[in-house]
GUDO-756634 format. One record per residue (C-alpha): residue in three letters; x negated, y, z negated; residue number from 1. Coordinates in nm, 3 decimals, decimal comma, always signed. Layout:
// GUDO-756634
<atom rest="ala" X="X" Y="Y" Z="Z" nr="NUM"/>
...
// end
This chain:
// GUDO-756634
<atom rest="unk" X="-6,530" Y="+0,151" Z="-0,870" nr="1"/>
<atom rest="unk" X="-6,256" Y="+0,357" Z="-0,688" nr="2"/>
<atom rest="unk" X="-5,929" Y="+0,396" Z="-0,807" nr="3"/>
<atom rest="unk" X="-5,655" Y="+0,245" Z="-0,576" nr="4"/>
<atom rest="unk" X="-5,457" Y="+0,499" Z="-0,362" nr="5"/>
<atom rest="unk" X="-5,145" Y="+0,580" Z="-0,522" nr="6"/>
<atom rest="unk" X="-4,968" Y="+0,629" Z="-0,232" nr="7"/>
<atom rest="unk" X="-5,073" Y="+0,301" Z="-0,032" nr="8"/>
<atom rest="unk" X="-5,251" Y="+0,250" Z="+0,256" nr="9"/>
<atom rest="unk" X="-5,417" Y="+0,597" Z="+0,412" nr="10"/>
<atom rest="unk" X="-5,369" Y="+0,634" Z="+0,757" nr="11"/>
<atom rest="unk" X="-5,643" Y="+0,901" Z="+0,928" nr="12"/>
<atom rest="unk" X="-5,614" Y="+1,122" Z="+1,225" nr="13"/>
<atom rest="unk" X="-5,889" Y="+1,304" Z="+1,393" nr="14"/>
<atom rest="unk" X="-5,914" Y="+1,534" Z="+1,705" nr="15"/>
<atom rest="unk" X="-6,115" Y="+1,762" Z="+1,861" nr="16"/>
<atom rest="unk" X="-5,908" Y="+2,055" Z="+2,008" nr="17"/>
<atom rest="unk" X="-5,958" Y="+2,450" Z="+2,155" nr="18"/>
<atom rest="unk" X="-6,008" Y="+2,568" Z="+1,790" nr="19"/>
<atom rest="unk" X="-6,263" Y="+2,290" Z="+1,676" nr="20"/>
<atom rest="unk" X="-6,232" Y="+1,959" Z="+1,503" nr="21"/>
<atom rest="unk" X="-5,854" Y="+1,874" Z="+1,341" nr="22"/>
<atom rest="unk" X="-5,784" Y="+1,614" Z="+1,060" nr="23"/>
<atom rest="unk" X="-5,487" Y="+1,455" Z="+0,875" nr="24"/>
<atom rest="unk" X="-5,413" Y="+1,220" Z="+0,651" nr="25"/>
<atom rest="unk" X="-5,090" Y="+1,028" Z="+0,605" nr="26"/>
<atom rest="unk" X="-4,972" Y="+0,827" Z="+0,369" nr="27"/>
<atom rest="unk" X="-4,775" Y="+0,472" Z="+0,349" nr="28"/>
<atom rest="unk" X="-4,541" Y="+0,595" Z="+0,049" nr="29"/>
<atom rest="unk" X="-4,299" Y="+0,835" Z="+0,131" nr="30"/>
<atom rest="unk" X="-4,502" Y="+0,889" Z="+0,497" nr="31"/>
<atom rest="unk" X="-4,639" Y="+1,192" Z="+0,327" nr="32"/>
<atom rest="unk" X="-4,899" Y="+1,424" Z="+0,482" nr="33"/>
<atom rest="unk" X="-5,133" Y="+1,398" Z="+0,194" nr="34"/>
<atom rest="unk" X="-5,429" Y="+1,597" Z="+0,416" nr="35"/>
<atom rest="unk" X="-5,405" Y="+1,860" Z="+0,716" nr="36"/>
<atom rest="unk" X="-5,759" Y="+2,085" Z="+0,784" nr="37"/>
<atom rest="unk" X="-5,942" Y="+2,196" Z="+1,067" nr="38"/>
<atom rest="unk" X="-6,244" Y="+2,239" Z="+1,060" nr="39"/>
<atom rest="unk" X="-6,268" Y="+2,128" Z="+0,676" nr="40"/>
<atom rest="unk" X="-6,049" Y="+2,393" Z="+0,621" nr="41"/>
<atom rest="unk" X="-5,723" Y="+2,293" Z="+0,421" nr="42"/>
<atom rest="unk" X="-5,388" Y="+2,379" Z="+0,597" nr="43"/>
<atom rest="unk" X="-5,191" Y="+2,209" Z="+0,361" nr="44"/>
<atom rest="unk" X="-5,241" Y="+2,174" Z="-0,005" nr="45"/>
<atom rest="unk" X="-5,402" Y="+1,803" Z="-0,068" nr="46"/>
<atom rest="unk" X="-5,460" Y="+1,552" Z="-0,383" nr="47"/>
<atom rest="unk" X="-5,645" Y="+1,283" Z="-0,430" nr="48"/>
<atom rest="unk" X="-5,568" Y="+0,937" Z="-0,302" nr="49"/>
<atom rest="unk" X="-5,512" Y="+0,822" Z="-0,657" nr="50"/>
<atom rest="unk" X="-5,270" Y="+1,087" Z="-0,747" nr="51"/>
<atom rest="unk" X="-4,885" Y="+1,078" Z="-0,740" nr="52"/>
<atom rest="unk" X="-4,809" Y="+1,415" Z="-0,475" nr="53"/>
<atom rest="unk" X="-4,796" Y="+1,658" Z="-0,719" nr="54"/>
<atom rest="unk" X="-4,473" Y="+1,891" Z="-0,706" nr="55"/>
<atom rest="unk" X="-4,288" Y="+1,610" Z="-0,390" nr="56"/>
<atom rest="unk" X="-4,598" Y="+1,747" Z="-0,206" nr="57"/>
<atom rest="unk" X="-4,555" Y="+1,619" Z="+0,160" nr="58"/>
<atom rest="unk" X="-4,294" Y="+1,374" Z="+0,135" nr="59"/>
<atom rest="unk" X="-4,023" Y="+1,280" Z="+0,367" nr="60"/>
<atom rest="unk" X="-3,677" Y="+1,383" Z="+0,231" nr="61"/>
<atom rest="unk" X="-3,407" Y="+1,136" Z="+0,353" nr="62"/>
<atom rest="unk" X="-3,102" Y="+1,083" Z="+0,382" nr="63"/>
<atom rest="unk" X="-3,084" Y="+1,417" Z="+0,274" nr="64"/>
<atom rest="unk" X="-3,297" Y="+1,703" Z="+0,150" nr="65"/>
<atom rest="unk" X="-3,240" Y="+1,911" Z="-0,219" nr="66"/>
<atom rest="unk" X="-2,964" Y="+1,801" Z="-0,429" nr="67"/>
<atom rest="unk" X="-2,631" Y="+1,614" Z="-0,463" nr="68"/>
<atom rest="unk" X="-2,436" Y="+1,837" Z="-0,744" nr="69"/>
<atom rest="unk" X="-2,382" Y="+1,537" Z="-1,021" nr="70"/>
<atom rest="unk" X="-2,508" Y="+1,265" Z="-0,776" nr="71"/>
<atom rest="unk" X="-2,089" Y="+1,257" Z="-0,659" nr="72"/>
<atom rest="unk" X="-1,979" Y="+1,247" Z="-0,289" nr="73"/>
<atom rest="unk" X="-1,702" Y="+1,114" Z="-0,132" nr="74"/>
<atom rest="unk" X="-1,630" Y="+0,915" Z="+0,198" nr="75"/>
<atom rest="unk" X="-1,272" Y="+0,832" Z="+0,283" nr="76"/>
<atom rest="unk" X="-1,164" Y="+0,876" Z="-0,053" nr="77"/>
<atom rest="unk" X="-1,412" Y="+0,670" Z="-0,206" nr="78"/>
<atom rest="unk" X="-1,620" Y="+0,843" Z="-0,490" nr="79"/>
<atom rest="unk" X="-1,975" Y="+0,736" Z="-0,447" nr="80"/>
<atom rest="unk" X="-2,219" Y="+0,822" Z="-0,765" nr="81"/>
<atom rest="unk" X="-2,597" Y="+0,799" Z="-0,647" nr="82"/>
<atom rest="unk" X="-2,922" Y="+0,833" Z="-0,932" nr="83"/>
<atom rest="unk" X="-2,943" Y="+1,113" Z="-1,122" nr="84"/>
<atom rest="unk" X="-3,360" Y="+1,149" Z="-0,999" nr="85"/>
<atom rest="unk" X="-3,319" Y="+1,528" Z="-1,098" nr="86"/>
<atom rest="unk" X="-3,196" Y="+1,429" Z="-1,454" nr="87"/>
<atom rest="unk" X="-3,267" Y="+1,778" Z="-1,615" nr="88"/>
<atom rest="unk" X="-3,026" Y="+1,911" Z="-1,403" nr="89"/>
<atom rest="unk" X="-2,804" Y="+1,597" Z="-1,355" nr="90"/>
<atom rest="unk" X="-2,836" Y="+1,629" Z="-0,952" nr="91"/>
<atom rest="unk" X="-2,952" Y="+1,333" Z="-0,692" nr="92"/>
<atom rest="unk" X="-3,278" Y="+1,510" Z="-0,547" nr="93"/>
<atom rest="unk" X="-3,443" Y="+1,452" Z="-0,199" nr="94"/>
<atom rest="unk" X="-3,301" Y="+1,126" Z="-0,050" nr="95"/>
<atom rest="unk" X="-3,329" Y="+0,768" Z="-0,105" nr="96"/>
<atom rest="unk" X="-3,711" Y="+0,721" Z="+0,019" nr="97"/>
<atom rest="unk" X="-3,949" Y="+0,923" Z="-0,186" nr="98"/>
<atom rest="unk" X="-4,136" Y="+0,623" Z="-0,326" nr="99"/>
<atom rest="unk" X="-4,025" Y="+0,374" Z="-0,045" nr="100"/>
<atom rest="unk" X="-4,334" Y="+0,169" Z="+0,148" nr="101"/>
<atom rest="unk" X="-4,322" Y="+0,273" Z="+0,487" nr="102"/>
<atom rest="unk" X="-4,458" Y="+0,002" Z="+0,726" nr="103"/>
<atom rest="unk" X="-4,680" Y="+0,019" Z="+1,040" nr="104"/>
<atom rest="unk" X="-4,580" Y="+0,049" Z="+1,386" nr="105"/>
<atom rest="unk" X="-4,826" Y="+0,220" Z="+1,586" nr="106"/>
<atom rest="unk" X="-5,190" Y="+0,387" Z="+1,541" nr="107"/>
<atom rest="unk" X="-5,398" Y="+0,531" Z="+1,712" nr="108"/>
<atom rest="unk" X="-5,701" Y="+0,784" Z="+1,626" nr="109"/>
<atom rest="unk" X="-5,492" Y="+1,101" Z="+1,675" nr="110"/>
<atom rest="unk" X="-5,127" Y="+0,947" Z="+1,574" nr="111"/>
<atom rest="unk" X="-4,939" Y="+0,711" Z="+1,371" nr="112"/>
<atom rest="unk" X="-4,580" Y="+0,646" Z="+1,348" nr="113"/>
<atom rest="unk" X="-4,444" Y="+0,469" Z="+1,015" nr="114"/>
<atom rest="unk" X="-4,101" Y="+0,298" Z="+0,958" nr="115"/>
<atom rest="unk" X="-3,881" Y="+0,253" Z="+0,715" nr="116"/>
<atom rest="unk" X="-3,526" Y="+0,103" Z="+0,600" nr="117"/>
<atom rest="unk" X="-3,275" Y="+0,257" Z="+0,407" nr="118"/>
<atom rest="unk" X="-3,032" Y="-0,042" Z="+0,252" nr="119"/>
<atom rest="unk" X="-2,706" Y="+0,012" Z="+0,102" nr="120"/>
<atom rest="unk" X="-2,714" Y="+0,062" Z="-0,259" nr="121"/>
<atom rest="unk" X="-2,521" Y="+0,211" Z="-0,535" nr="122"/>
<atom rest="unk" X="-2,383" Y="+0,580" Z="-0,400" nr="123"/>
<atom rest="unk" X="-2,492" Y="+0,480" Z="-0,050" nr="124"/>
<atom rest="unk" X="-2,314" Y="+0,199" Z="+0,107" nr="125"/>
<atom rest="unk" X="-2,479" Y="+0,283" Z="+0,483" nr="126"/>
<atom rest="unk" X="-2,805" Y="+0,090" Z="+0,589" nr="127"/>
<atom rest="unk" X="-3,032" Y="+0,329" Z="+0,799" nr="128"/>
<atom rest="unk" X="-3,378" Y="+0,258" Z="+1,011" nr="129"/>
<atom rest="unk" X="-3,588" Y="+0,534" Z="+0,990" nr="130"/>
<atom rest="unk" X="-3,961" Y="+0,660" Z="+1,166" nr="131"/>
<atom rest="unk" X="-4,158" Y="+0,923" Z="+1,134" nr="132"/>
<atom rest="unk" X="-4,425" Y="+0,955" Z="+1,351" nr="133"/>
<atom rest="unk" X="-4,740" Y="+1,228" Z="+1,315" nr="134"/>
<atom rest="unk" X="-4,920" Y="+1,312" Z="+1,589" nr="135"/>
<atom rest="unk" X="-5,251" Y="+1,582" Z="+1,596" nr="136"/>
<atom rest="unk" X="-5,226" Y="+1,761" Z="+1,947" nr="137"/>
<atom rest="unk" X="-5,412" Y="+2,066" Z="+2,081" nr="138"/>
<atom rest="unk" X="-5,107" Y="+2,303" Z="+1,934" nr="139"/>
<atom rest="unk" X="-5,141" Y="+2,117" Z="+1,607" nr="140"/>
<atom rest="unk" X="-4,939" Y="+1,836" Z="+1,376" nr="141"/>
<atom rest="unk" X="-4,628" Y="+1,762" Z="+1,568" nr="142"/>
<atom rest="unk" X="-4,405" Y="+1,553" Z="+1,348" nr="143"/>
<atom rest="unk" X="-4,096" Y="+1,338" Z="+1,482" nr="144"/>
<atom rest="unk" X="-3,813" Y="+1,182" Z="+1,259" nr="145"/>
<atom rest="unk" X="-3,546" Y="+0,973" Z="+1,438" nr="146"/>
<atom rest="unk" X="-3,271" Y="+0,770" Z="+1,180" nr="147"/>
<atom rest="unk" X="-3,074" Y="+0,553" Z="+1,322" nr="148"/>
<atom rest="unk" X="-2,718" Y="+0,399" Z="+1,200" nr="149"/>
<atom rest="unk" X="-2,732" Y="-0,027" Z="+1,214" nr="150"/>
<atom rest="unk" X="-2,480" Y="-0,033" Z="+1,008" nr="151"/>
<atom rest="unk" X="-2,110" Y="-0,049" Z="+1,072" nr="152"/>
<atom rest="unk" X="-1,920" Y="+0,260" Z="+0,965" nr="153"/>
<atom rest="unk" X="-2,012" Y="+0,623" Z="+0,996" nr="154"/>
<atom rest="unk" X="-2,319" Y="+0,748" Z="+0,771" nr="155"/>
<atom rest="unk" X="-2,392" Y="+1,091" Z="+0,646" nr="156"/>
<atom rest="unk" X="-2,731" Y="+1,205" Z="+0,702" nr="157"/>
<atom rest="unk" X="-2,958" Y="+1,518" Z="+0,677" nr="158"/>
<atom rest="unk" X="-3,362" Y="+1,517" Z="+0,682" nr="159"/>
<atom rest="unk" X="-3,615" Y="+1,732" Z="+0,550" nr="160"/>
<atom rest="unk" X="-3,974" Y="+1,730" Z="+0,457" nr="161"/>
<atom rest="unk" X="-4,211" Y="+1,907" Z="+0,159" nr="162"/>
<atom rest="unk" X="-4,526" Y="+2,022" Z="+0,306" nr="163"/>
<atom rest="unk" X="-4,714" Y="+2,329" Z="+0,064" nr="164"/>
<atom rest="unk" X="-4,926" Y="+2,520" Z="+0,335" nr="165"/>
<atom rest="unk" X="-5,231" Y="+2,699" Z="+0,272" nr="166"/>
<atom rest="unk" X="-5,542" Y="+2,864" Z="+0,452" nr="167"/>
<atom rest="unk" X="-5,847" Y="+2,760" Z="+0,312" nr="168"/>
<atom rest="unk" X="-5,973" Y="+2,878" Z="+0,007" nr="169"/>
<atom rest="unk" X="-5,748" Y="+3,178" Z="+0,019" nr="170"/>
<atom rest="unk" X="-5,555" Y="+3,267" Z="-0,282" nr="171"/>
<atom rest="unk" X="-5,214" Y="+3,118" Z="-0,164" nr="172"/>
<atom rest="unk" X="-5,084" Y="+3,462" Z="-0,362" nr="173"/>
<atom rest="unk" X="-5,284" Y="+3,683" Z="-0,092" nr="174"/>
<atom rest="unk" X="-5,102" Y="+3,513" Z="+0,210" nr="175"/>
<atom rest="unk" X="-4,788" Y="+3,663" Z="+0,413" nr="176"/>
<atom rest="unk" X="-4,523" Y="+3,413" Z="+0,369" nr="177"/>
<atom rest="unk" X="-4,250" Y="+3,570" Z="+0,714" nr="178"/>
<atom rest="unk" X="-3,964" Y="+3,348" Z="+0,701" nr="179"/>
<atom rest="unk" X="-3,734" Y="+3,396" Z="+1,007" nr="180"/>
<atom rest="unk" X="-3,365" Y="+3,344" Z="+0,820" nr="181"/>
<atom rest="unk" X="-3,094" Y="+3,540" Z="+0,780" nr="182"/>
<atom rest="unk" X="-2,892" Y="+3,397" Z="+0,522" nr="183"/>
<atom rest="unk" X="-2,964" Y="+3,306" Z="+0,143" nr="184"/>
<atom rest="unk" X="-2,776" Y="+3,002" Z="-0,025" nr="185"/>
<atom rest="unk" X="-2,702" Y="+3,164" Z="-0,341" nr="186"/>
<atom rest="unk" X="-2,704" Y="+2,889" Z="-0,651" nr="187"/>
<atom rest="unk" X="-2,576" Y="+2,816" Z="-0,942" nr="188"/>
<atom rest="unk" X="-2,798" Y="+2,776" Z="-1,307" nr="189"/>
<atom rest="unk" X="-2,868" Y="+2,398" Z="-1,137" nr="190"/>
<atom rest="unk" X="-2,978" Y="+2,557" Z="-0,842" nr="191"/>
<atom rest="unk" X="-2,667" Y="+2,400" Z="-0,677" nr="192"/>
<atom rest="unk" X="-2,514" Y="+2,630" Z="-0,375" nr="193"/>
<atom rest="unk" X="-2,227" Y="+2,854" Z="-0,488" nr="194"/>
<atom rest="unk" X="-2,233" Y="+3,066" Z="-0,195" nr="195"/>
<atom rest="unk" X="-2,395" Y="+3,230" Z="+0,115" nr="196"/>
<atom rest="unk" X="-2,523" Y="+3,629" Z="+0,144" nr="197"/>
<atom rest="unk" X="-2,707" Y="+3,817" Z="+0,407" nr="198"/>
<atom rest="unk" X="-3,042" Y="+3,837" Z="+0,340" nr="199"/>
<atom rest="unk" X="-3,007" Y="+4,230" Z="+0,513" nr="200"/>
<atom rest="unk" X="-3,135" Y="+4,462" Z="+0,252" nr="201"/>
<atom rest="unk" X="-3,178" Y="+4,193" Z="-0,012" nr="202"/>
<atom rest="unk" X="-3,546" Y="+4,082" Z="-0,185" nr="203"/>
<atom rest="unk" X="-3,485" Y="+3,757" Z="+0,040" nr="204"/>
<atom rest="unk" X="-3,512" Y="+3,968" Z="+0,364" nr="205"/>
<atom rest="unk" X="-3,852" Y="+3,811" Z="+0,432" nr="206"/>
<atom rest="unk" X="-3,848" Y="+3,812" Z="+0,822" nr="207"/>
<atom rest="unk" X="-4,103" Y="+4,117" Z="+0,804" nr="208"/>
<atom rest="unk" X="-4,323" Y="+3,921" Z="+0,530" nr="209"/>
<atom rest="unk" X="-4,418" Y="+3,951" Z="+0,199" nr="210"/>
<atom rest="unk" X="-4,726" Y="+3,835" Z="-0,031" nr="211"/>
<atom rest="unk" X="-4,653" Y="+3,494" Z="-0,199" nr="212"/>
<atom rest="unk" X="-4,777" Y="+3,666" Z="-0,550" nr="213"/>
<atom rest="unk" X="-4,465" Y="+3,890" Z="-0,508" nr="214"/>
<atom rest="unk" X="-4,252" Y="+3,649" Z="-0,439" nr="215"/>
<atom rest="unk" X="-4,065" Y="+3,369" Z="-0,710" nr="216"/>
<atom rest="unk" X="-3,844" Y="+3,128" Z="-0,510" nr="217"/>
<atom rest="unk" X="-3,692" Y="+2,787" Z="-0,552" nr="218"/>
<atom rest="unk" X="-3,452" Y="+2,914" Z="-0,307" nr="219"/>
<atom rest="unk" X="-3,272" Y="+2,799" Z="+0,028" nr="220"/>
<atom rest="unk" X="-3,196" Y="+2,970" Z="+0,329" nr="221"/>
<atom rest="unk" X="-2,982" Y="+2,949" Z="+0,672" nr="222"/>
<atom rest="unk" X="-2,938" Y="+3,131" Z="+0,997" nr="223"/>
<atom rest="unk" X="-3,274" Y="+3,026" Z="+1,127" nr="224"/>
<atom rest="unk" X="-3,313" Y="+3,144" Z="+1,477" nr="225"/>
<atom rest="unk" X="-3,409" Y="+2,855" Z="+1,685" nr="226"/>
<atom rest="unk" X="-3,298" Y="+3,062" Z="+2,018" nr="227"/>
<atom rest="unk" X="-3,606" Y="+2,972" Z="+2,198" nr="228"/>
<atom rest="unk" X="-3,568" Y="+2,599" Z="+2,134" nr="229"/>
<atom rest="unk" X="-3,738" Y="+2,631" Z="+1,751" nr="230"/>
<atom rest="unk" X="-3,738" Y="+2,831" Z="+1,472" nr="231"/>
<atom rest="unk" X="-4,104" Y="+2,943" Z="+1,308" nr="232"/>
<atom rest="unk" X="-4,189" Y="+3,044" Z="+0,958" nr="233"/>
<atom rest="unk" X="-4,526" Y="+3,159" Z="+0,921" nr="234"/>
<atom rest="unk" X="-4,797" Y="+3,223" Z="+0,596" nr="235"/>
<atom rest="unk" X="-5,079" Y="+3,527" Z="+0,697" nr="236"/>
<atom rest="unk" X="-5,449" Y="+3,548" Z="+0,588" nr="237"/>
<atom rest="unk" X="-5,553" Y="+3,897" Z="+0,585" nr="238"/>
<atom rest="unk" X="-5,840" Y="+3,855" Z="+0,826" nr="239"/>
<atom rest="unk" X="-5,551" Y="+3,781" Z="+1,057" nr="240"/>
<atom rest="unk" X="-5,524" Y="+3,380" Z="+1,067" nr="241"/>
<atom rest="unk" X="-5,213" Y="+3,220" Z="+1,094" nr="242"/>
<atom rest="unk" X="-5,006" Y="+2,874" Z="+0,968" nr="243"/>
<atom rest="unk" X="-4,694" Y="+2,834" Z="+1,186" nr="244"/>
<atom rest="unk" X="-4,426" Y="+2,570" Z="+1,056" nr="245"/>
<atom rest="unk" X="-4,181" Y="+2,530" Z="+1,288" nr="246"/>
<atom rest="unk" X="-3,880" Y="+2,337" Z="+1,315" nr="247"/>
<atom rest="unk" X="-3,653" Y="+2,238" Z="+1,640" nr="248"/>
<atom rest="unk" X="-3,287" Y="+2,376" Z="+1,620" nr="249"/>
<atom rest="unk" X="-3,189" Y="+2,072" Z="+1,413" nr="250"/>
<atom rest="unk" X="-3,402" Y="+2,221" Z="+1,195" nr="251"/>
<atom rest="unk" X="-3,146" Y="+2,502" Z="+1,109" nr="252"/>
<atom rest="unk" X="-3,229" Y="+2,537" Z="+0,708" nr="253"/>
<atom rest="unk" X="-3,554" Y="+2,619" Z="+0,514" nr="254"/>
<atom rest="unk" X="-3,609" Y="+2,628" Z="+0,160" nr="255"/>
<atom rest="unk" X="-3,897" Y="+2,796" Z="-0,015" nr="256"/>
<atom rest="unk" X="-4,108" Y="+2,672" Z="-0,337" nr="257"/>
<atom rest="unk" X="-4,326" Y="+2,872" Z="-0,467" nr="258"/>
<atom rest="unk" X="-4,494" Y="+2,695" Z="-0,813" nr="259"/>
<atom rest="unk" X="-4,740" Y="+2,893" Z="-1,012" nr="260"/>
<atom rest="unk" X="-4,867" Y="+2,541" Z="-1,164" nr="261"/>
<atom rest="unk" X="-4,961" Y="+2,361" Z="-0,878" nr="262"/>
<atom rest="unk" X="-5,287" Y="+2,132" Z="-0,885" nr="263"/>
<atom rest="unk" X="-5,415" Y="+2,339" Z="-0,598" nr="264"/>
<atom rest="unk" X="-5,774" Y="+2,162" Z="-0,449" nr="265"/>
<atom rest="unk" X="-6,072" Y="+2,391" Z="-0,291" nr="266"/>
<atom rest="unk" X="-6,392" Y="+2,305" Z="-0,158" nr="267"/>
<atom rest="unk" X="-6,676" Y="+2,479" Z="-0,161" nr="268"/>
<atom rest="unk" X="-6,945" Y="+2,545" Z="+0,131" nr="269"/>
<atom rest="unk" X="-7,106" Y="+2,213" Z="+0,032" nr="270"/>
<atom rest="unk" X="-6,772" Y="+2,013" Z="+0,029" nr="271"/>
<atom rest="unk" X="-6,748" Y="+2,044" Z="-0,320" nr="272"/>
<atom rest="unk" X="-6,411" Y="+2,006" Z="-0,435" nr="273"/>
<atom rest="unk" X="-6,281" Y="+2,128" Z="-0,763" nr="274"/>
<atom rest="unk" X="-5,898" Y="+2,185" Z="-0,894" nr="275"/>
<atom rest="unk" X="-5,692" Y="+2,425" Z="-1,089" nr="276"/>
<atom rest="unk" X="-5,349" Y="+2,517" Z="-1,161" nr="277"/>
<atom rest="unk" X="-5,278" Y="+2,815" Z="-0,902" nr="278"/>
<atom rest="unk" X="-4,949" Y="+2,909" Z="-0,717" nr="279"/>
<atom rest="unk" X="-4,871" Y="+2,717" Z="-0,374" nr="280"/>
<atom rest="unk" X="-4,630" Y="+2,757" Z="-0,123" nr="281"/>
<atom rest="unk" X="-4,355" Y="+2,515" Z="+0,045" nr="282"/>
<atom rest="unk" X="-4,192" Y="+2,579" Z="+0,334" nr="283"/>
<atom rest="unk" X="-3,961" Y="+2,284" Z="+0,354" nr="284"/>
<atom rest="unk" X="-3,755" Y="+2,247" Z="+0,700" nr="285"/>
<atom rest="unk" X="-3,411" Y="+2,092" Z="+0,664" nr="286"/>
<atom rest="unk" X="-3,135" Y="+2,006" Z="+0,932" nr="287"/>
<atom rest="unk" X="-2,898" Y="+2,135" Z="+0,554" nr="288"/>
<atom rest="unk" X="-2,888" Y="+2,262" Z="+0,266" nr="289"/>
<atom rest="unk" X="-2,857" Y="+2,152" Z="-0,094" nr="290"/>
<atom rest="unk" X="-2,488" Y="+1,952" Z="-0,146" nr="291"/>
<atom rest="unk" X="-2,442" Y="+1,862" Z="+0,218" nr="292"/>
<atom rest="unk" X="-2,298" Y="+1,577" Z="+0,104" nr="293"/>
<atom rest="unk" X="-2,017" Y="+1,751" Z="-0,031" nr="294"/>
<atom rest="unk" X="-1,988" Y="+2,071" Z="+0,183" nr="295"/>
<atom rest="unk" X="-2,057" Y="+1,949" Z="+0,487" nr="296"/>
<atom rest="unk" X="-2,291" Y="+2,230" Z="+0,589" nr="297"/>
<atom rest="unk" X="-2,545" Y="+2,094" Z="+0,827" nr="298"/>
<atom rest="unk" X="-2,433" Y="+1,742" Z="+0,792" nr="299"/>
<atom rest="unk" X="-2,469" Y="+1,499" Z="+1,075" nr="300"/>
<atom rest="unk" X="-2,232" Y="+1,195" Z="+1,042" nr="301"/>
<atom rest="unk" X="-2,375" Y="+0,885" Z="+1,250" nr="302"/>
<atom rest="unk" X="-2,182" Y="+0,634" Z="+1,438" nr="303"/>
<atom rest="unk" X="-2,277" Y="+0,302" Z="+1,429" nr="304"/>
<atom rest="unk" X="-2,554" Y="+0,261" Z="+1,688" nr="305"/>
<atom rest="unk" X="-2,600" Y="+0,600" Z="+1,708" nr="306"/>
<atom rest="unk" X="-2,964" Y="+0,773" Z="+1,677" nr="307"/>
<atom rest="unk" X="-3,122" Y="+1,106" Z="+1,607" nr="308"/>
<atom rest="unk" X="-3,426" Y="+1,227" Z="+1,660" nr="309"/>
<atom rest="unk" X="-3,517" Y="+1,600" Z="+1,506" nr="310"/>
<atom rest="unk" X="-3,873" Y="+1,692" Z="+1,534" nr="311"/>
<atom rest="unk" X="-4,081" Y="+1,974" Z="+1,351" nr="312"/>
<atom rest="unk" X="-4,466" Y="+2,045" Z="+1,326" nr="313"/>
<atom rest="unk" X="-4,737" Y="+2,282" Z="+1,207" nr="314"/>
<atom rest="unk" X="-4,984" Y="+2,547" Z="+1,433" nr="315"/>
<atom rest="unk" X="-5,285" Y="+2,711" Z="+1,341" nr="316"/>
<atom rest="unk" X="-5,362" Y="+3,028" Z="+1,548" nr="317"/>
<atom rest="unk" X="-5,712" Y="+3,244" Z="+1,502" nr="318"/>
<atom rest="unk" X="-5,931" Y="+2,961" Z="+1,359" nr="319"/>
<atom rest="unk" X="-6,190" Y="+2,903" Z="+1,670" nr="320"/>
<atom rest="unk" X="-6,500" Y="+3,062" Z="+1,626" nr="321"/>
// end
């Protein structure tokens, strides 16, 4: 007997485009992309439907990405104290809807757009109604958030999402992560920001690339360049294909995971699958940075009635035959 999904009801996607036949999976918790491949090749790292996403993998982050230093923010003058969810380091981590139920309001066999509500609670006294809808198109997996205020007084809000890429079965440590930021939010032993630096002539310079093994970041950066309408951040297989994530210029903040204990899933030429702990990559776009809450950085405040919509998405270039 199968083991029920862990993450609800799995929604898939299928299309046939230029570079051959495109998949995705999403999930009802947390709208996650639990599955991206074309051509049974993984683009993102998957899990099992009865597993928990291992390491936040593919989860929506909202009303805000990263951390709250000491769940504490204020509003007015009001101190608001939110959860502690990152209690090792005492900080409220990744938003108010990483185990929330999203509900159905459209599908189709290339798209699906999931809703849900954020109600005031303790440390959040706003009420928010949220999509996110996934669509596969001939590019790739265009993704669109919009969050919208029905409640009646101004609401802080930033977005962000958790996808680990990948290309297939090659080591994650043999790709060319090229990151296109200019600034590194420096941190704090919480990995709360304490400042900002120029990535020029630093080890976070990684707008000409770097391999992944080289590289050991739980780190956040700014100054994406979004001058031609988006900013792209990019992971390189050395026979020359490609995973693009990029992110529109709400999208103005990425921060980069890179876990060398990851449950990371292959499959072999049969379709096969086996796991082992490996190192993975996220690229995780944000419209801020860690602490908007309290600096303000990135921080979009919401009227009531007022609605956003910020939109991101992943591209696979030199797949087709």
């Amino acid at each position: 007997m199968p083991l029920p999904a862990a993450t609800g009801t799995q929604y898939p996607l299928t299309l046939q485009t230029p570079q051959g036949t495109a998949t995705a999976t999403i999930t009802e918790v947390a709208a996650g992309i639990r599955e991206y491949a074309l051509n049974g090749i993984d683009l993102v790292e998957g899990f099992a439907a009865e597993k928990v996403p291992p390491f936040g993998a593919g989860i929506v982050l909202a009303p805000w990405p990263n951390r709250i230093r000491d769940g504490i923010w204020t509003q007015n003058g009001v101190r608001h104290l939110l959860a502690l969810t990152e209690p090792v380091l005492l900080n409220a981590i990744h938003g108010l809807l990483t185990h929330a139920a999203y509900r159905l309001v459209a599908q189709s066999e290339t798209a699906v757009t999931l809703a849900a509500t954020v109600y005031p609670q303790a440390g959040y006294p706003h009420q928010l109604d949220t999509t996110v809808g996934y669509e596969l198109t001939a590019e790739g997996l265009s993704v669109t958030h919009t969050i919208r205020n029905v409640g009646t007084t101004d609401a802080p809000v930033a977005l962000g999402s958790h996808p680990y890429l990948k290309i297939g079965d090659v080591p994650t440590g043999d790709l060319v992560l090229r990151l296109n930021a200019t600034t590194h939010i420096d941190v704090d032993h919480r990995l709360n920001p304490v400042g900002v630096t120029p990535v020029e002539g630093t080890r976070f310079d990684l707008r000409a690339g770097a391999r992944v093994a080289d590289l050991d970041l739980d780190d956040g950066f700014g100054g994406v360049d979004a001058g031609s309408g988006r900013g792209e951040h990019s992971l390189t297989a050395p026979d020359g294909r490609r995973v693009t994530l990029w992110g529109d210029e709400n999208m103005a903040y990425v921060q980069v995971f890179t876990p060398r204990i990851f449950p990371v899933r292959s499959r072999s030429a049969t379709g096969a699958e086996a796991t082992e702990f490996g190192q993975a990559v996220a690229i995780e776009p944000m419209t801020a940075p860690a602490d908007a809450f309290n600096s303000g950085d990135g921080l979009r405040w919401l009227a009531p009635g007022e609605e956003w919509v910020v939109r991101w998405g992943i591209t696979p270039s030199g797949f087709a035959d």
